[in-house]
DSSP file (Angstrom, degrees, kcal/mol; ACC not computed):
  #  RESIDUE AA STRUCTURE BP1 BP2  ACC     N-H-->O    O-->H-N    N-H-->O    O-->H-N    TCO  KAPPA ALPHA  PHI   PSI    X-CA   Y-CA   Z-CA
    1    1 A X              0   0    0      0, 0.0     2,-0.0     0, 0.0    66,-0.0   0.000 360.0 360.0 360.0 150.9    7.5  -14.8   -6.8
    2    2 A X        -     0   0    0      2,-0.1    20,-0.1     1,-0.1     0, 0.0  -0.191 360.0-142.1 -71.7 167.6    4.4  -15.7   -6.0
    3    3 A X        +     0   0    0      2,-0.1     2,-0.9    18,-0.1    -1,-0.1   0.238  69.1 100.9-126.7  26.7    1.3  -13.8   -6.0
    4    4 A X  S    S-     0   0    0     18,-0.1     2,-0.6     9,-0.0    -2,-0.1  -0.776  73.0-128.0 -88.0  97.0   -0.4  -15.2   -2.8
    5    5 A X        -     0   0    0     -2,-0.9     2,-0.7    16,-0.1     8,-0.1  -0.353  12.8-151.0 -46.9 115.8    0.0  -12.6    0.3
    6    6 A X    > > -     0   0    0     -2,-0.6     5,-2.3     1,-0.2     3,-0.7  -0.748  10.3-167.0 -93.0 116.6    1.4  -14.4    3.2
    7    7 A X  T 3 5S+     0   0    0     -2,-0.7    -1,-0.2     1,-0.3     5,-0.1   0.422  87.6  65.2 -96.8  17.4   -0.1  -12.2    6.2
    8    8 A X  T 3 5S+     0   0    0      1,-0.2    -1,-0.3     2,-0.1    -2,-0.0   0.221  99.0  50.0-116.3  18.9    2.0  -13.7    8.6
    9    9 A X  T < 5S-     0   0    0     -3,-0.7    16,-0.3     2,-0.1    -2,-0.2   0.140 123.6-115.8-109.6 -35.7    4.8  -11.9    6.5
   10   10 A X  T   5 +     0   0    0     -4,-0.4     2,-0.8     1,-0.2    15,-0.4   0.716  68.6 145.1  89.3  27.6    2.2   -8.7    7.1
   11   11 A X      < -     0   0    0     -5,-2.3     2,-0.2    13,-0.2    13,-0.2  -0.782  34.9-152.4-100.0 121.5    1.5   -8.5    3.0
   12   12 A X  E     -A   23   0A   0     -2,-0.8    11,-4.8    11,-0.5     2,-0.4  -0.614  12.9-122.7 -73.3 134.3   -1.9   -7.5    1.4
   13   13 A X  E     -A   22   0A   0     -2,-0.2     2,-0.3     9,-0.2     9,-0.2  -0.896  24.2-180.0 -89.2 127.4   -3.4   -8.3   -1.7
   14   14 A X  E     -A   21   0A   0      7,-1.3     7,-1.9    -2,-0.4     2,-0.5  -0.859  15.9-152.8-106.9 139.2   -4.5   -5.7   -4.1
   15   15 A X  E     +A   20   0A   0     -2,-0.3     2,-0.3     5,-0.2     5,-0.2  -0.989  20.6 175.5-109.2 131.3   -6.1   -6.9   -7.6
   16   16 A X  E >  S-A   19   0A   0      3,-5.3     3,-1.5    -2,-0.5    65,-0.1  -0.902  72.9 -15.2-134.8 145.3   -5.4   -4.0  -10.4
   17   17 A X  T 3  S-     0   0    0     -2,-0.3    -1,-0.1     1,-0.3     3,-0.1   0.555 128.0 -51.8 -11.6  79.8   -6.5   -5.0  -13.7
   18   18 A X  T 3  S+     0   0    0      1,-0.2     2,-0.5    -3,-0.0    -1,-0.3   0.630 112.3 114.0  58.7  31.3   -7.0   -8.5  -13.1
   19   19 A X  E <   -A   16   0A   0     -3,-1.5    -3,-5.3    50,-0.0     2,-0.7  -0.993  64.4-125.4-131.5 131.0   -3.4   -9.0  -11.6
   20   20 A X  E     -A   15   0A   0     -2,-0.5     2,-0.3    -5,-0.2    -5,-0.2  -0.817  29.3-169.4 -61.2  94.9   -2.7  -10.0   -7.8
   21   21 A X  E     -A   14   0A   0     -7,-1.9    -7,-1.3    -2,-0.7     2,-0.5  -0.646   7.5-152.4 -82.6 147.9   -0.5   -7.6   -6.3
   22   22 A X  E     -A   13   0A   0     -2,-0.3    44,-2.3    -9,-0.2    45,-0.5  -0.930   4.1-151.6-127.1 142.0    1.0   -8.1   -3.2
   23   23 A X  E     -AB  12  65A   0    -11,-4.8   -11,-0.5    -2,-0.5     2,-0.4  -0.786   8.1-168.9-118.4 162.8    2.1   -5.4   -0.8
   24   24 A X        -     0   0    0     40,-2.3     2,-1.0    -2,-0.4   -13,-0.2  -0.963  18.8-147.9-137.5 112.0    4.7   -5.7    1.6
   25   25 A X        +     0   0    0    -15,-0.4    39,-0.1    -2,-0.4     5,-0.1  -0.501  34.3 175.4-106.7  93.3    5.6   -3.3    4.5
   26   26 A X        -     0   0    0     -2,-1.0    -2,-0.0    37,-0.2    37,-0.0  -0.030  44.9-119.0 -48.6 154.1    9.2   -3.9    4.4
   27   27 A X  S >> S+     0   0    0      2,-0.2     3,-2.1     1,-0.2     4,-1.7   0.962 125.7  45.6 -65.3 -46.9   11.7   -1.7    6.8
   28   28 A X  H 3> S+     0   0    0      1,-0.3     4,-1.6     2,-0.2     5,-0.2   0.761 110.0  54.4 -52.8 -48.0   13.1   -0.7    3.4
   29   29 A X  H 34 S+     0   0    0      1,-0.2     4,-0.4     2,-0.2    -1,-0.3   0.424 107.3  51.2 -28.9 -24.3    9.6   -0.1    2.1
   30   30 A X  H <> S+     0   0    0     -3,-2.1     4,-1.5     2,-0.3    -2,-0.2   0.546 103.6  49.7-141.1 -46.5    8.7    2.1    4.7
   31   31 A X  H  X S+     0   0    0     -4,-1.7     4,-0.7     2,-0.2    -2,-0.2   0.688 106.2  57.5 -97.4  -3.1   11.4    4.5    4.8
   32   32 A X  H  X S+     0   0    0     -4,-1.6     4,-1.4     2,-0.2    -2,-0.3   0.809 109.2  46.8 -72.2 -37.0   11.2    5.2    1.1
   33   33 A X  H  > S+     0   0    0     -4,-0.4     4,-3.9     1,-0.2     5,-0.4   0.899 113.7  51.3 -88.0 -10.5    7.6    6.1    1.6
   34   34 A X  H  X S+     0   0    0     -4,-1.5     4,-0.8     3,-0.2    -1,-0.2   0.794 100.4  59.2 -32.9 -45.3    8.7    8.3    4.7
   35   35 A X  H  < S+     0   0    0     -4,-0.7    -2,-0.2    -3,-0.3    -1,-0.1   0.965 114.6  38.4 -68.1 -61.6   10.9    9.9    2.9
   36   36 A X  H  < S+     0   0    0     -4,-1.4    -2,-0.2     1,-0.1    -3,-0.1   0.947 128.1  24.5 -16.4 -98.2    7.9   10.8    0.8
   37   37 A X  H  < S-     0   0    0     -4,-3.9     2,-0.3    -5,-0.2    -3,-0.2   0.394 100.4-121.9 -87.5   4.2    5.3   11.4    3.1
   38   38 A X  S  < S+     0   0    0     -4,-0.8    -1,-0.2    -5,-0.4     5,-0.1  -0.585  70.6   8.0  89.8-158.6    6.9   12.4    6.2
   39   39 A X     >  -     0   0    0     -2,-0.3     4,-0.9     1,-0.1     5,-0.2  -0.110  60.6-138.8 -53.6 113.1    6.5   10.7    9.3
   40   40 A X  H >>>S+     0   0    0      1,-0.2     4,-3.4     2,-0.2     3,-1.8   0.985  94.5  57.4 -70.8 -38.0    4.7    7.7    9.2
   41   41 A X  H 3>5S+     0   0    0      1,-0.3     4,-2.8     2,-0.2     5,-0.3   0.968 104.9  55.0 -30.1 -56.5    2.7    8.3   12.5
   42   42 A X  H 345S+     0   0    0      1,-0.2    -1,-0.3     2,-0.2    -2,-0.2   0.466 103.7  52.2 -95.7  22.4    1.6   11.0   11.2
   43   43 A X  H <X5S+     0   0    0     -3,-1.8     4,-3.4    -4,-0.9    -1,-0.2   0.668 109.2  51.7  -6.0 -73.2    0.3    9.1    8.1
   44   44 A X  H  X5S+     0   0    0     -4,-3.4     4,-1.0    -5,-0.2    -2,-0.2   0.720 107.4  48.2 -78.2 -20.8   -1.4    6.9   10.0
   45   45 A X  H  X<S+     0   0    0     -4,-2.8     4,-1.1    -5,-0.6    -1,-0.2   0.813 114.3  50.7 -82.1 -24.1   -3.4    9.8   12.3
   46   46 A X  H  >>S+     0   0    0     -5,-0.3     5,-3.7     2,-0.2     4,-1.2   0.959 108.9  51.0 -64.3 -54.8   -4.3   11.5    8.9
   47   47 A X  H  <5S+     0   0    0     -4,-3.4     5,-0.2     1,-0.2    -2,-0.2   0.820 114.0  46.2 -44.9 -35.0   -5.5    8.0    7.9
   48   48 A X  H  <5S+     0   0    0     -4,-1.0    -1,-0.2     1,-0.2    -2,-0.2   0.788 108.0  52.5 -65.6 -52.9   -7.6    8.0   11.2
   49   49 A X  H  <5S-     0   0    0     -4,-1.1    -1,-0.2    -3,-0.4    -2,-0.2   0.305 115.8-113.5-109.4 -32.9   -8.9   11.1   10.9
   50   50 A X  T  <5S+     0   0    0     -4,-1.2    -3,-0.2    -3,-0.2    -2,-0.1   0.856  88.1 120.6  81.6  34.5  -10.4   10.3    7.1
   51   51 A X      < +     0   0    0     -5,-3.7     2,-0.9    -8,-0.1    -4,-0.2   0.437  37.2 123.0-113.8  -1.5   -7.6   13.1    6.1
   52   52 A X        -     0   0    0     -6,-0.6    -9,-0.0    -5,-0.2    -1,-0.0  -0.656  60.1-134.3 -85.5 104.7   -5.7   10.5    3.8
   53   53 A X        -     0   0    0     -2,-0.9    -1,-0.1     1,-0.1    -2,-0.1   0.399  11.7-140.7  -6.9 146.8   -5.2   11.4    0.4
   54   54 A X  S  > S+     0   0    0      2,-0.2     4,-0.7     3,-0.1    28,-0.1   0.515 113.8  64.0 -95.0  -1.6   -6.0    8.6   -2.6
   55   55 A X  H  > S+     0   0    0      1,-0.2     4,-3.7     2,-0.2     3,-0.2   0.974 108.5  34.3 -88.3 -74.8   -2.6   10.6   -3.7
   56   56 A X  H  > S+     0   0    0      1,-0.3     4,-0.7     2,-0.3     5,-0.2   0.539 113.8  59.9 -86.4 -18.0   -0.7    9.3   -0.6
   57   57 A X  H  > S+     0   0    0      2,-0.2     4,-2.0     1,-0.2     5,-0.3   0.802 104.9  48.8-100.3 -29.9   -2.5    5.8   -0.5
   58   58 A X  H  X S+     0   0    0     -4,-0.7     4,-2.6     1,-0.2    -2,-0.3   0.950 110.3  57.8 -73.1 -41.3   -1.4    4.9   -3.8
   59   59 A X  H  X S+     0   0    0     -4,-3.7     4,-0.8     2,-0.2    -1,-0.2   0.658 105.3  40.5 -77.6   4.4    2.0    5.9   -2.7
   60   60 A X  H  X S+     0   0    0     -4,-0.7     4,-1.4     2,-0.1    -1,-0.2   0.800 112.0  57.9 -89.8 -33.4    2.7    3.9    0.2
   61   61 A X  H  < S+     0   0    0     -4,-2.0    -2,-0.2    -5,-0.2   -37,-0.2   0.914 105.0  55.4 -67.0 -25.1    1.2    1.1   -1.7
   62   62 A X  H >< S+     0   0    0     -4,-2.6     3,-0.5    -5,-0.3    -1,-0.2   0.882 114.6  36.2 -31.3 -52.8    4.1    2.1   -4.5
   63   63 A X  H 3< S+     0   0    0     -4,-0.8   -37,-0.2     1,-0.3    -1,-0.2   0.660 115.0  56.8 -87.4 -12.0    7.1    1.7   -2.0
   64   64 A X  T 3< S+     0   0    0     -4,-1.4   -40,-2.3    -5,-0.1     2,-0.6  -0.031  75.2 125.6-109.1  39.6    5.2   -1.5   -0.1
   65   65 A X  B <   -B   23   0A   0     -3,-0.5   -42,-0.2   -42,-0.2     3,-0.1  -0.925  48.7-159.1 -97.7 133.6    4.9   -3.8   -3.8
   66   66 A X  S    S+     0   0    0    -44,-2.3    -1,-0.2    -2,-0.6   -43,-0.1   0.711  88.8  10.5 -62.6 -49.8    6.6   -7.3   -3.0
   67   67 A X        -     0   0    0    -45,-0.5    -1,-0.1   -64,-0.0   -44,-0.1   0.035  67.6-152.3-116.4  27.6    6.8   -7.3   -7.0
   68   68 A X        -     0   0    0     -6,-0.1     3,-0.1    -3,-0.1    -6,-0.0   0.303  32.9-136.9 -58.3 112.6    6.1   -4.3   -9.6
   69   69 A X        -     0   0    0      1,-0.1     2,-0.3     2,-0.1   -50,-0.0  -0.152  40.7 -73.4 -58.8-178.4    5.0   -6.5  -12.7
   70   70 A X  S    S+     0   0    0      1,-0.2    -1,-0.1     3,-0.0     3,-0.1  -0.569 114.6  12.5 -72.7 123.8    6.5   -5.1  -16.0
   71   71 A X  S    S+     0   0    0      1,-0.3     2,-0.4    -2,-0.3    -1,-0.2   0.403  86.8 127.3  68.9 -11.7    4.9   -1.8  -17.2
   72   72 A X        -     0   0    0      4,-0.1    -1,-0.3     2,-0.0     2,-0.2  -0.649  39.5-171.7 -78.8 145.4    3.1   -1.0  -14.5
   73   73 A X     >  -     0   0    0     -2,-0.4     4,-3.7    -3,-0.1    -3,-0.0  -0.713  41.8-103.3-122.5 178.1    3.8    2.5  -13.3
   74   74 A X  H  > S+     0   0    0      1,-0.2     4,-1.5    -2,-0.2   -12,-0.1   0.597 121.0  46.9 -77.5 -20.5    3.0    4.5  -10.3
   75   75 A X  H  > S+     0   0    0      2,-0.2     4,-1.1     3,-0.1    -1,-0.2   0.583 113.2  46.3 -97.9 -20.9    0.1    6.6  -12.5
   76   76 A X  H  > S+     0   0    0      2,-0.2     4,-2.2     3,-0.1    -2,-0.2   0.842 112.5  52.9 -98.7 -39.8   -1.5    3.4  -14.1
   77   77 A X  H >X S+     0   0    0     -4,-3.7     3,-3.0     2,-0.2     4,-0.6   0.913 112.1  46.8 -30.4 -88.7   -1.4    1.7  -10.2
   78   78 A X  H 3X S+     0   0    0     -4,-1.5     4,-2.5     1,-0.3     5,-0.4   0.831 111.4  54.9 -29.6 -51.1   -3.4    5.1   -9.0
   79   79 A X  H 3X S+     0   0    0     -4,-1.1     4,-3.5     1,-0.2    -1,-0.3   0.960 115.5  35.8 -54.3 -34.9   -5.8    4.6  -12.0
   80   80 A X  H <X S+     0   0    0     -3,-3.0     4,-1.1    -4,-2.2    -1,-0.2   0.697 107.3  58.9 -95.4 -15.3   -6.6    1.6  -11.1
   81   81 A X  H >X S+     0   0    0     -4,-0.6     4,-2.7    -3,-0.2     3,-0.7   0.942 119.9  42.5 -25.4 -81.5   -6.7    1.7   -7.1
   82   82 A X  H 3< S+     0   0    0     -4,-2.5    -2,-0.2     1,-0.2     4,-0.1   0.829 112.8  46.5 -49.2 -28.8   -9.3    4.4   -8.1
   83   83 A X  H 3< S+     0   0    0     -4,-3.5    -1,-0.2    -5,-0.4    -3,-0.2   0.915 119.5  48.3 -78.4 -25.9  -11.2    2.4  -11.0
   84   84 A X  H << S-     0   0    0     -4,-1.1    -2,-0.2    -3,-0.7    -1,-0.2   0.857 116.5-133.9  26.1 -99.8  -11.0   -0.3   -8.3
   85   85 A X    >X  -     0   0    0     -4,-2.7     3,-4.9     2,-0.1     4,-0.7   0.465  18.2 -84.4  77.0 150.6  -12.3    2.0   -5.5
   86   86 A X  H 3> S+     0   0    0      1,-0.3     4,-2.3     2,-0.2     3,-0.4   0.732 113.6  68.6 -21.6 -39.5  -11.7    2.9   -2.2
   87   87 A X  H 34 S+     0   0    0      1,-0.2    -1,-0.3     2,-0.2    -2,-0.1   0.551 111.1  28.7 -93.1  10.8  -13.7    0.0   -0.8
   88   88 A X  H <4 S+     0   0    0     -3,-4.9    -1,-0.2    -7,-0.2    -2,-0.2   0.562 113.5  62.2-135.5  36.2  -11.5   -2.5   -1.8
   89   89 A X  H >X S+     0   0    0     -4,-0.7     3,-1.8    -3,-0.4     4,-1.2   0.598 100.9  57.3 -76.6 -34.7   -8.5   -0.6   -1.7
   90   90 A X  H 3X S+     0   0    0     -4,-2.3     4,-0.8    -5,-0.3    -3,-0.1   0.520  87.8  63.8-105.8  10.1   -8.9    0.1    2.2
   91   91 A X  H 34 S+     0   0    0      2,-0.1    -1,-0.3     3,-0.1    -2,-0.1   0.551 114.3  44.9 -86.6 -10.4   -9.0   -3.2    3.8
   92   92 A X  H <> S+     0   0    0     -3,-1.8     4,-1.4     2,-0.1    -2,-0.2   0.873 110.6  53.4 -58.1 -53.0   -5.3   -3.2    2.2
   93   93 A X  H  X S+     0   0    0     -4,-1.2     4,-3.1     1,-0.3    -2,-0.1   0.726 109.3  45.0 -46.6 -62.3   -4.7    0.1    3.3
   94   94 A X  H  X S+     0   0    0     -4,-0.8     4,-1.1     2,-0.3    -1,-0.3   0.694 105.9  56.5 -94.1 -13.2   -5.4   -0.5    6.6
   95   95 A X  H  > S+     0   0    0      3,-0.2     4,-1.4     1,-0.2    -2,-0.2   0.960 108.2  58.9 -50.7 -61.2   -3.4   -4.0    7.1
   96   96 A X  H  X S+     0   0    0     -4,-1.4     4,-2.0     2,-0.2    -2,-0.3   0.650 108.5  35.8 -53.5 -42.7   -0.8   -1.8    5.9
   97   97 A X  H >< S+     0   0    0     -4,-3.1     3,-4.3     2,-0.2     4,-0.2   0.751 112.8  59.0 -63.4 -96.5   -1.1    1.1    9.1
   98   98 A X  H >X S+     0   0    0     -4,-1.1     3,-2.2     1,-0.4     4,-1.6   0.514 110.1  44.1 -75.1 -62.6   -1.8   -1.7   11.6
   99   99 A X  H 3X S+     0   0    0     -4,-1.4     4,-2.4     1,-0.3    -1,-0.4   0.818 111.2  56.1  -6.3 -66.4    1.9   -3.0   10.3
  100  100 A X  H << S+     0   0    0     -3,-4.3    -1,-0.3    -4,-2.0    -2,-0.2   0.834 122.9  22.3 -44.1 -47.3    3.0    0.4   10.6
  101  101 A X  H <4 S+     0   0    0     -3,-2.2    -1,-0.3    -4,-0.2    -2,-0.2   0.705 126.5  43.5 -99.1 -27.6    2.1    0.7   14.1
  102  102 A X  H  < S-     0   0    0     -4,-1.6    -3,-0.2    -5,-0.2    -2,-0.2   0.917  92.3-150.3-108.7 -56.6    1.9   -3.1   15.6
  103  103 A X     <        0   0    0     -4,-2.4    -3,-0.1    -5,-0.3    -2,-0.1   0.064 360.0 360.0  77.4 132.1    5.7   -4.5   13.6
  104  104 A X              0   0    0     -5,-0.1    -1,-0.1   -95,-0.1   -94,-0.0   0.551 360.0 360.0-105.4 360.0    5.9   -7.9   12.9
């Protein structure tokens, strides 16, 4: 697979340690991180709010990977979201709500 995000698919590019990830908010995607975090509306009003966890952004971006390279886990993702940082973690983040809410 490639590692180009196609937004007209609704997928975001994350780079974690010098690898292009692409996230994907699949229906399937979407109700494993429901399942998770509960309701995604109310996800996205926590997000709104500035009430969203870096716990909870690393997991939707978990359920929503298009690919999970080889060896990456869900704890070396988080490290690296965070080593990263929030600012360029949340221009992902936030394709990823307007998905939630708008559907392709």
């Amino acid at each position: 697979m490639s590692d180009v995000a196609n937004s007209v698919r609704g997928e975001g590019a994350l780079r974690v340690s010098g690898e292009t990830l692409v996230v994907r908010p699949s229906f399937a995607a979407l109700v494993a991180a429901e399942e998770e975090l509960g309701p995604l509306f109310a996800l996205v009003e926590r997000a709104a709010e500035g009430k969203l966890g870096v716990g909870e952004m690393v997991a939707l971006f978990w359920h929503c990977l298009r690919d999970c390279p080889e060896g990456l886990t869900r704890e070396r993702l988080g490290e690296a979201v965070v080593e990263a940082g929030l600012a360029v973690a949340t221009p992902v983040l936030r394709g990823l709500l307007r998905q939630i809410l708008a559907g392709r």
